[in-house]
BATOR-667120 format. One record per atom (N, C-alpha, C, O): atom name; z, x, y; residue number from 1. Coordinates in nm, 2 decimals. Atoms other than C-alpha are relative to their C-alpha. Layout:
<recs>
REC   a      up    east   north    k
REC  CA       Z       X       Y  NUM
...
</recs>
This chain:
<recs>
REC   a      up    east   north    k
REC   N   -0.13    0.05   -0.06    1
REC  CA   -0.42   -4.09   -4.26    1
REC   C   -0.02   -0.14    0.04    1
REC   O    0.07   -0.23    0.04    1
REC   N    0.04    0.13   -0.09    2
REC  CA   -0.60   -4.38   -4.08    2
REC   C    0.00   -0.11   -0.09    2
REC   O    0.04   -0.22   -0.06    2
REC   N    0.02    0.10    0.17    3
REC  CA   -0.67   -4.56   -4.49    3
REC   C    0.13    0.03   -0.04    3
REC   O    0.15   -0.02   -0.15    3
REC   N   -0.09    0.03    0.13    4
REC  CA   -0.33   -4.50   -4.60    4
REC   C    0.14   -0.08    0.09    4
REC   O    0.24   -0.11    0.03    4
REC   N    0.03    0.13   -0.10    5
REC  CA   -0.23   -4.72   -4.27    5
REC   C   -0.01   -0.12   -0.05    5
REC   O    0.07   -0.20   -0.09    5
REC   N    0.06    0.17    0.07    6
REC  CA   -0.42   -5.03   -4.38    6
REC   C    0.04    0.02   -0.17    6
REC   O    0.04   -0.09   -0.22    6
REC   N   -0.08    0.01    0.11    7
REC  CA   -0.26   -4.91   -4.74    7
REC   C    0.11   -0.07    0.05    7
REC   O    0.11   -0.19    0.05    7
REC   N   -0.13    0.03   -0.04    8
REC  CA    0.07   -4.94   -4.61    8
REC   C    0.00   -0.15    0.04    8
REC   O    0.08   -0.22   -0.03    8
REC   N    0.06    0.13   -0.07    9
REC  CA   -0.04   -5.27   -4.43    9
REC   C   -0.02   -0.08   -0.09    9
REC   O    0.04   -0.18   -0.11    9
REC   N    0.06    0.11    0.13   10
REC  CA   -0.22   -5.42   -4.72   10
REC   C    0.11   -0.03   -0.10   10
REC   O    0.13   -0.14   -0.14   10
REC   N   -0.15    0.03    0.05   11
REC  CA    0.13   -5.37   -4.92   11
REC   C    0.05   -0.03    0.05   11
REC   O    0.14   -0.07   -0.02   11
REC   N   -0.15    0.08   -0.06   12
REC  CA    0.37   -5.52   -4.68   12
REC   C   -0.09   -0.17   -0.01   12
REC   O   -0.05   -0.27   -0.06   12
REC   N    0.04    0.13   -0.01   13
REC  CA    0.13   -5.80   -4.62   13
REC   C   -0.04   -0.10   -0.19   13
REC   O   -0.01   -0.21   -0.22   13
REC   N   -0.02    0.02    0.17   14
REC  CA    0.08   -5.88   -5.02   14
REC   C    0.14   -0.02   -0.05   14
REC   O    0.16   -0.08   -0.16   14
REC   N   -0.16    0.05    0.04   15
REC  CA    0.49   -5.90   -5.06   15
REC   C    0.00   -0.13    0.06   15
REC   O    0.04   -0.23    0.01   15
REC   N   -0.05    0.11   -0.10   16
REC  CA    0.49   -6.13   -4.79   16
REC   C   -0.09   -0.14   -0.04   16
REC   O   -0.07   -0.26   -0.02   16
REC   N    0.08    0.18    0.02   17
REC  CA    0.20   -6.37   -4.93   17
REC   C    0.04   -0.01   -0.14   17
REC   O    0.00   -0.11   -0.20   17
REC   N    0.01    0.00    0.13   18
REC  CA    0.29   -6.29   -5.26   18
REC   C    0.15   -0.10   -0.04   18
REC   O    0.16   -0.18   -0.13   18
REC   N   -0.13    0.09    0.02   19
REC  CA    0.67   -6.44   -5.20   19
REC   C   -0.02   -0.08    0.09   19
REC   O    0.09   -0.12    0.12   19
REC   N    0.00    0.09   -0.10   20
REC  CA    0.55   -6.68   -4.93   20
REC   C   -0.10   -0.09   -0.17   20
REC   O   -0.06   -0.20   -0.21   20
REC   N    0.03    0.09    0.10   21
REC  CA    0.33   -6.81   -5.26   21
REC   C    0.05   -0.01   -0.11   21
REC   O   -0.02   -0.04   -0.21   21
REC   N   -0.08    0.06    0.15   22
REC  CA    0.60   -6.85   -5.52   22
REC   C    0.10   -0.06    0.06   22
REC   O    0.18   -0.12   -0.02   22
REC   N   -0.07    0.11   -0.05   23
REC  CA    0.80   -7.04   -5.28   23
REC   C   -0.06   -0.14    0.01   23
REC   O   -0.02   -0.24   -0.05   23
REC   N    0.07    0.11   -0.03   24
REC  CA    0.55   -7.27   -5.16   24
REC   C   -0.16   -0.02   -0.08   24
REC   O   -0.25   -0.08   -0.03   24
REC   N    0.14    0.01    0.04   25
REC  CA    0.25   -7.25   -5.40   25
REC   C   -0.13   -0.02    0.08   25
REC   O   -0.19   -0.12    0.08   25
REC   N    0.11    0.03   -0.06   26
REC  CA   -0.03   -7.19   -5.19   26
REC   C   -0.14    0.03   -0.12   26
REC   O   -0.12    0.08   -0.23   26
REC   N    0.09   -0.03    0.04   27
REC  CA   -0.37   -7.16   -5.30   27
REC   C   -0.11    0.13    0.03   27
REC   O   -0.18    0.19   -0.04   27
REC   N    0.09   -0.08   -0.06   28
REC  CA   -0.54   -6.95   -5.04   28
REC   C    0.09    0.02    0.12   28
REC   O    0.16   -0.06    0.18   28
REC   N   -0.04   -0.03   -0.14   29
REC  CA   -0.42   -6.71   -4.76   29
REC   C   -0.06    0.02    0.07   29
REC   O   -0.16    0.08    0.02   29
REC   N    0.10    0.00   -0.05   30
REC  CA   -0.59   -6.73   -4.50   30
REC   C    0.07    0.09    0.12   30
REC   O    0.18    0.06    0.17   30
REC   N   -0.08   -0.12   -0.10   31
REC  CA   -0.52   -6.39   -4.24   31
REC   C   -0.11   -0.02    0.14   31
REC   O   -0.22   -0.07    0.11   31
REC   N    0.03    0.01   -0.10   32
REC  CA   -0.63   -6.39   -3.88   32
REC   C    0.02    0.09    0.08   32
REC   O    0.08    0.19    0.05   32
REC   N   -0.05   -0.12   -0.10   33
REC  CA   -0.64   -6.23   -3.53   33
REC   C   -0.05    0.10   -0.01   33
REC   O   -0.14    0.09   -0.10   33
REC   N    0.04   -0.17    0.01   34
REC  CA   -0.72   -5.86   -3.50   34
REC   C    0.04    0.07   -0.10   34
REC   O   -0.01    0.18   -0.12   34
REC   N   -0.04   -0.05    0.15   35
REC  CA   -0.55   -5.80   -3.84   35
REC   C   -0.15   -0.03   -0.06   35
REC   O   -0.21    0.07   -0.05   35
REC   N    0.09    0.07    0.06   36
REC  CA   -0.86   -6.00   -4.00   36
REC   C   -0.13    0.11    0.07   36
REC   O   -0.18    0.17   -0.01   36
REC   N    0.09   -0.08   -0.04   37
REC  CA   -1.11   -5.80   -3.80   37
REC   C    0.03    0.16   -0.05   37
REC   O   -0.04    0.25    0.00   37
REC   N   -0.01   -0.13    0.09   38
REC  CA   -0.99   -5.49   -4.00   38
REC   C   -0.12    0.01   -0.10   38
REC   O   -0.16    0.12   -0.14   38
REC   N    0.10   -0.07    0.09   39
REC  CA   -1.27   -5.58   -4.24   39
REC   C    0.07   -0.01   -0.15   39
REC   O    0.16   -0.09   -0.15   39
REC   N    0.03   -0.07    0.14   40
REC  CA   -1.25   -5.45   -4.64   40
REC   C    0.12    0.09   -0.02   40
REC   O    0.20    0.11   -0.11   40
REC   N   -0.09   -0.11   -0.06   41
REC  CA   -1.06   -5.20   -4.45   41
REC   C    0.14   -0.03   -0.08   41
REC   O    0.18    0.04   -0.17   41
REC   N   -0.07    0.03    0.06   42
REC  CA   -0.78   -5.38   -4.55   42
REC   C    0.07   -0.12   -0.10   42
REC   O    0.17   -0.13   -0.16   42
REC   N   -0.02    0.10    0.12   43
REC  CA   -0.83   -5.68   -4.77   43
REC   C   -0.01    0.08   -0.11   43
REC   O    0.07    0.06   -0.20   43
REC   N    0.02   -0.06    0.17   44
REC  CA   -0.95   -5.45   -5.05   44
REC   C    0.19    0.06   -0.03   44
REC   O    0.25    0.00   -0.11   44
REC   N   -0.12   -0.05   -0.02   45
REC  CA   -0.58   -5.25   -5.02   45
REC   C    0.12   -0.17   -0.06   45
REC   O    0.18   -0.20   -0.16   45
REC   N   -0.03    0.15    0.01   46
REC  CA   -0.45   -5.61   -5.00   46
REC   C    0.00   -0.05   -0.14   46
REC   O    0.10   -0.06   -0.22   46
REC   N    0.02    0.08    0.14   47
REC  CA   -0.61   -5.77   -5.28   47
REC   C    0.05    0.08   -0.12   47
REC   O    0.08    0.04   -0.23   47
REC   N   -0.01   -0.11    0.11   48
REC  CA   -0.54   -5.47   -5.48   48
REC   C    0.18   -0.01   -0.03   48
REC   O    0.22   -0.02   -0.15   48
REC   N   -0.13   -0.02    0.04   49
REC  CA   -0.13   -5.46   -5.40   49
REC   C    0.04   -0.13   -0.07   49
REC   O    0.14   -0.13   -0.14   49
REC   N   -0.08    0.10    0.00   50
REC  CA   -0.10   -5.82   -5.44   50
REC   C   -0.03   -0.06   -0.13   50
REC   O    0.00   -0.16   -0.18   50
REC   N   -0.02    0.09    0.15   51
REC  CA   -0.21   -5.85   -5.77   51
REC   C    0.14    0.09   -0.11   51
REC   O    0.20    0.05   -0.21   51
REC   N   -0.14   -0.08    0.02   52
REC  CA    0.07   -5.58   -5.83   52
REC   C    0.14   -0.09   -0.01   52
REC   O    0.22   -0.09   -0.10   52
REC   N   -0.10    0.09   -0.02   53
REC  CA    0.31   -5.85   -5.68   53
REC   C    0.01   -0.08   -0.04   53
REC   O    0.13   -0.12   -0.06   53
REC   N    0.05    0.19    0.09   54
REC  CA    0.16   -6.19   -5.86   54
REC   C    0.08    0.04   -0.07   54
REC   O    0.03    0.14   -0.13   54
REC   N   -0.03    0.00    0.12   55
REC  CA    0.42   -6.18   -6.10   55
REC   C    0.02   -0.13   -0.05   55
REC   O    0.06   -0.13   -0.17   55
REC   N    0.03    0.06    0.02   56
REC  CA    0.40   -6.51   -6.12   56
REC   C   -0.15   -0.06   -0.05   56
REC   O   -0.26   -0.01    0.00   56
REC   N    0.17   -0.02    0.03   57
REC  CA    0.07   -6.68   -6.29   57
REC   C   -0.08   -0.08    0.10   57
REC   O   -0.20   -0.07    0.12   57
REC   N    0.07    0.06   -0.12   58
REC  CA    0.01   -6.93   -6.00   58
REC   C   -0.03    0.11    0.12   58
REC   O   -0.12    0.09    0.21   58
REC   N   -0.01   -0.07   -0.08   59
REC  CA    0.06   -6.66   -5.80   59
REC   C   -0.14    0.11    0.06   59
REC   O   -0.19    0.15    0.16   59
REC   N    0.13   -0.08    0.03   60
REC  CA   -0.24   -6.45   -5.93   60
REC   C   -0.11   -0.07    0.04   60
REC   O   -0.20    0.01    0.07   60
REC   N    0.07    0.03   -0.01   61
REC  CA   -0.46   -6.68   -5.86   61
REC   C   -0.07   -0.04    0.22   61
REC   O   -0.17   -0.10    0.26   61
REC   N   -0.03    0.00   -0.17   62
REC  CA   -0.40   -6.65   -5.43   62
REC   C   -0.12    0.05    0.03   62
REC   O   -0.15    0.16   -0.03   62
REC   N    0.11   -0.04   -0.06   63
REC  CA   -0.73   -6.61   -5.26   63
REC   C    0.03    0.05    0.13   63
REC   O    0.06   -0.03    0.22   63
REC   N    0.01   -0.04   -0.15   64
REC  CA   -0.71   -6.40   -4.94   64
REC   C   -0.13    0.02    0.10   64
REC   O   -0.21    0.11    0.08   64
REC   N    0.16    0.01   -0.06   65
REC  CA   -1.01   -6.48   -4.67   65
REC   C    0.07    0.03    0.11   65
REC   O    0.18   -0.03    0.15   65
REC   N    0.04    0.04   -0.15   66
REC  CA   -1.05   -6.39   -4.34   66
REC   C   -0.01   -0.12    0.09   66
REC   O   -0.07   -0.23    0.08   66
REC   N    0.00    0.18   -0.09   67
REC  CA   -0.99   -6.65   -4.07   67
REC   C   -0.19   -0.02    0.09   67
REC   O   -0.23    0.05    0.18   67
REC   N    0.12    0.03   -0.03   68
REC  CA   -1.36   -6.80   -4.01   68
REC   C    0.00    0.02    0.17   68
REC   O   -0.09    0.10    0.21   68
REC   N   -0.02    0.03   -0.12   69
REC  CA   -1.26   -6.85   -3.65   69
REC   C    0.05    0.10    0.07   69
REC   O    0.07    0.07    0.19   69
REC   N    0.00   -0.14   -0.04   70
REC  CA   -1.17   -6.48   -3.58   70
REC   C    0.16   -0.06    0.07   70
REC   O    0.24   -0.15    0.05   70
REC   N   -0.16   -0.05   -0.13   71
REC  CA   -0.85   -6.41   -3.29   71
REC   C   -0.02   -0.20    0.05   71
REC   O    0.05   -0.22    0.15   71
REC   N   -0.02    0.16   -0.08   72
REC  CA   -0.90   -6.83   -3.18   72
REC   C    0.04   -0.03   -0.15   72
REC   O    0.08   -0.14   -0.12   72
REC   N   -0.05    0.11    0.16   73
REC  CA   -0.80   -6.97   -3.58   73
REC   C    0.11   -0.05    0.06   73
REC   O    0.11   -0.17    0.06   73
REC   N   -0.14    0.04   -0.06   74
REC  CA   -0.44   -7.00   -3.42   74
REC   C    0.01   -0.15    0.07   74
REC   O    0.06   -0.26    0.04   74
REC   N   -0.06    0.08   -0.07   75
REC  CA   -0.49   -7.17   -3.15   75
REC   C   -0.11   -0.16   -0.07   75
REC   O   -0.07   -0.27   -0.09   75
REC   N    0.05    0.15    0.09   76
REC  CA   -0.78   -7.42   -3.32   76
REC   C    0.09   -0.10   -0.06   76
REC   O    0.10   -0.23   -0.05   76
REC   N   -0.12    0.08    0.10   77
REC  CA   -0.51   -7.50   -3.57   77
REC   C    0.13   -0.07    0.04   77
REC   O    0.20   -0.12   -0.04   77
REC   N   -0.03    0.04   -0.09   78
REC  CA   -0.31   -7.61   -3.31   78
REC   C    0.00   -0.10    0.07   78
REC   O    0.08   -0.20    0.10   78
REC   N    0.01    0.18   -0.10   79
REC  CA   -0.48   -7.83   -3.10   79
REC   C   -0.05   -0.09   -0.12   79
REC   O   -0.04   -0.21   -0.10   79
REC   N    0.01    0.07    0.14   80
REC  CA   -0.59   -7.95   -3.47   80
REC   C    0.16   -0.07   -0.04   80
REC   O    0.19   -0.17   -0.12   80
REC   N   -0.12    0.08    0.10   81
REC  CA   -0.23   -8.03   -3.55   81
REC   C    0.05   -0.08    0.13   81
REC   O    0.11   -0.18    0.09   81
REC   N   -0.04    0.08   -0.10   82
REC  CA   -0.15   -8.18   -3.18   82
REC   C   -0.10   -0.06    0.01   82
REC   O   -0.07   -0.11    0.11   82
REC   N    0.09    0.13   -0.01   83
REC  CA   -0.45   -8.41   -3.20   83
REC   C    0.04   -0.12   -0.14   83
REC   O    0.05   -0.25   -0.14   83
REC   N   -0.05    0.08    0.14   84
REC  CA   -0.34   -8.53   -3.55   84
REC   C    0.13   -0.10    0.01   84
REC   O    0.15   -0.20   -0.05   84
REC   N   -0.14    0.04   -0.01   85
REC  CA    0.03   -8.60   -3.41   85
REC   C   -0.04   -0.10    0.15   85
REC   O    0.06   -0.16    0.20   85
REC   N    0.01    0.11   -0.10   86
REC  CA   -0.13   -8.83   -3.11   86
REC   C   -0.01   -0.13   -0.05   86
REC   O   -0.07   -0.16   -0.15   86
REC   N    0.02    0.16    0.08   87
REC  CA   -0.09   -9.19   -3.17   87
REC   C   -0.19    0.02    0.07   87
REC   O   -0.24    0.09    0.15   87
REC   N    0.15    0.07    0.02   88
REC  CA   -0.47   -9.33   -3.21   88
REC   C    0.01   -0.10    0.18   88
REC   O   -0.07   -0.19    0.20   88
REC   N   -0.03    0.15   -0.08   89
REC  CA   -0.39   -9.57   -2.91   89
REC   C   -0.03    0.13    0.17   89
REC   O   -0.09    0.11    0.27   89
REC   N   -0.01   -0.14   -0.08   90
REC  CA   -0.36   -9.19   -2.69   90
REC   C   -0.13    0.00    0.02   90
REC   O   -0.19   -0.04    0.12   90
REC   N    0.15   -0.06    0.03   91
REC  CA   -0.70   -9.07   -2.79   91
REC   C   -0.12   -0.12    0.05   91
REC   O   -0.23   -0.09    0.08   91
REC   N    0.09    0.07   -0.01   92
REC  CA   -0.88   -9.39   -2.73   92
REC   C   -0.02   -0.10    0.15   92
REC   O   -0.11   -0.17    0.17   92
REC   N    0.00    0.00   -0.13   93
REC  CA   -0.79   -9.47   -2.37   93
REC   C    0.03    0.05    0.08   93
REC   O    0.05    0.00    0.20   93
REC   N   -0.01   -0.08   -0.12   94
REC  CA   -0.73   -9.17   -2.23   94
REC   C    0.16   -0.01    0.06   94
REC   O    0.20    0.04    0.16   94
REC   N   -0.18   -0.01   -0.04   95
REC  CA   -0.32   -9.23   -2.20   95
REC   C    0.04    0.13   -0.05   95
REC   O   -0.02    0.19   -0.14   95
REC   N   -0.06   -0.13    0.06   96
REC  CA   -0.12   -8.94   -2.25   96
REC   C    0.09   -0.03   -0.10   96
REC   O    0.14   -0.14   -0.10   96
REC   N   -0.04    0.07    0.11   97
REC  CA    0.03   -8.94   -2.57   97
REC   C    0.19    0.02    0.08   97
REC   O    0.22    0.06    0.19   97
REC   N   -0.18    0.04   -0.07   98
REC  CA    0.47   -9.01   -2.55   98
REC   C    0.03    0.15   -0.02   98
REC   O   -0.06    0.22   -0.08   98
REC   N   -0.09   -0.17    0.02   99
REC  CA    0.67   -8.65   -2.56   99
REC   C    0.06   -0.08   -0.13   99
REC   O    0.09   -0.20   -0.14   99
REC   N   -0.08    0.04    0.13  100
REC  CA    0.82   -8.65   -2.93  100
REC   C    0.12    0.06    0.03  100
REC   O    0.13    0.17    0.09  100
REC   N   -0.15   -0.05   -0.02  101
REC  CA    1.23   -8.63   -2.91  101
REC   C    0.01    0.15   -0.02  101
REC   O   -0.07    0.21   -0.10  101
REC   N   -0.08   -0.15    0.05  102
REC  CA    1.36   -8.31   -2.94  102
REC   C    0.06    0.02   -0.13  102
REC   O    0.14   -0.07   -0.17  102
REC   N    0.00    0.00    0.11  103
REC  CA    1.37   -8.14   -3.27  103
REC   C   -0.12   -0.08   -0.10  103
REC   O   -0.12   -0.05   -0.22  103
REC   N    0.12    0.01    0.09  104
REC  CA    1.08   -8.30   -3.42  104
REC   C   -0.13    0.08   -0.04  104
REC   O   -0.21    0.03   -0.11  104
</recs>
């Protein structure tokens, strides 16, 4: 009952990378959080539905890994994309960077 769960799981999540990569061509999905600490459990289920789904041929070629950085990948990527968006002028004297307008 408990494997056909992470079935069910590994097919919704395989639709969703499977049409999130024939919109945007990715290369590699990369899953996180306490989903990702499932293990085999559910990548194998996974990898299995979503070559079901590849019906495209870039599509087939979608790597799914585990996030290196376990339940923290999120927020890494994060303060990774808010250090990237500080002006250089921020980071090197300790000013706070400006608030970006609203909507950016």
């Amino acid at each position: 009952m408990a494997l056909d769960a992470f079935d069910r799981a590994g097919r919704a999540l395989a639709a969703a990378i499977a049409g999130t990569a024939s919109l945007v061509e990715i290369e590699t999905a990369v899953i996180g959080g306490a989903v990702a600490a499932s293990g085999e459990v559910l990548f194998a289920p996974l990898r299995r539905h979503l070559a079901t789904y590849a019906a495209l041929s870039f599509v087939r070629g979608v790597e799914v890994v585990p996030a290196l950085l376990g339940a923290g990948a999120g927020l890494v990527g994060a303060a990774a994309v808010a250090v990237e968006l500080l002006p250089d002028r921020a980071l090197d004297m300790g000013e706070p960077a400006p608030v970006p307008p609203r909507g950016c």
